[in-house]
C-alpha positions as CSV (number, residue, x, y, z in Angstrom):
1,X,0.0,0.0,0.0
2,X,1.3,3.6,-1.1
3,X,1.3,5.7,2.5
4,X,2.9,9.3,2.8
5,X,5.2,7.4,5.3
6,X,6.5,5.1,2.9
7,X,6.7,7.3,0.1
8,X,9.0,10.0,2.5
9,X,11.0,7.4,3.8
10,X,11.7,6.1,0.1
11,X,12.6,9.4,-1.4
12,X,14.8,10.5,1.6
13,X,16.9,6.7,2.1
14,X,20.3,7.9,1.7
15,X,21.7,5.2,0.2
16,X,19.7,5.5,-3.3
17,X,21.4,7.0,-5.7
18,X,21.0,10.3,-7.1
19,X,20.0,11.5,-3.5
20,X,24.0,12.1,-2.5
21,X,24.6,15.8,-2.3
22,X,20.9,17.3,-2.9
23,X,18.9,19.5,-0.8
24,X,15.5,18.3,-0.1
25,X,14.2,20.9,-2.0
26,X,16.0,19.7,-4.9
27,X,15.2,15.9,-4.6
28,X,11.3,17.1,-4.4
29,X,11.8,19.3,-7.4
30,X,13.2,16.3,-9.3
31,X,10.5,13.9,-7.9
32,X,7.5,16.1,-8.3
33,X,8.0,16.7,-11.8
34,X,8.5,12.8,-12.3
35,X,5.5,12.0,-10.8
36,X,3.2,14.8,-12.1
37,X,0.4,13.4,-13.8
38,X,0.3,15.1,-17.0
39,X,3.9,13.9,-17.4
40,X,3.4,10.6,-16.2
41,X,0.1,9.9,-18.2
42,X,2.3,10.9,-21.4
43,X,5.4,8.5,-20.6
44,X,3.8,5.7,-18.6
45,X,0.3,4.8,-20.3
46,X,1.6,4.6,-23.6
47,X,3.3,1.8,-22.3
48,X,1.1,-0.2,-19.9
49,X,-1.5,-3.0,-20.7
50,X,-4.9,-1.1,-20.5
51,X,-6.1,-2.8,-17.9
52,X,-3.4,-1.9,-15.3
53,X,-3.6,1.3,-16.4
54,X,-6.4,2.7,-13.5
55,X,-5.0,1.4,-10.7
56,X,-1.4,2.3,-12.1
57,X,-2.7,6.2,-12.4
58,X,-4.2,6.0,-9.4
59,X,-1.0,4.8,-7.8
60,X,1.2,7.6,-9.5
61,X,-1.5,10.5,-8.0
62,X,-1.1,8.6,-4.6
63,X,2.8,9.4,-4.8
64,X,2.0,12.8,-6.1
65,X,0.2,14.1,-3.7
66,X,2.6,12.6,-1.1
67,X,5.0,14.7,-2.8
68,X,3.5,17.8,-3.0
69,X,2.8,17.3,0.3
70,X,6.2,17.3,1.2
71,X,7.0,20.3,-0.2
């Protein structure tokens, strides 16, 4: 299950790469314009199975909001 926890726990785990030497702020910036949905929708459903696809865009707006909420 996608949770605000989980989602700020997994964005801030230091030993991911691309997270050494960037500011939170930065790291979000990066994130929340991964995870937008306009930008997702136009890179991800193209390549899904159309019946993933609802739960999969639902999914992606769960970790967007997370994001935005840690902004």
């Amino acid at each position: 299950e996608i949770s605000y926890k989980r989602v700020r726990e997994f964005l801030f785990y230091p030993v991911r790469p691309g997270v050494e030497n960037k500011t939170r702020k930065e790291l979000l910036k990066i994130k929340i314009l991964r995870w937008h949905p306009d930008r997702f929708d136009s890179l991800i459903a193209p390549r899904m199975k159309e019946e993933d696809w609802p739960k999969t865009k639902q999914a992606a707006g769960t970790v967007a909001r997370c994001i935005t909420r840690l902004m």
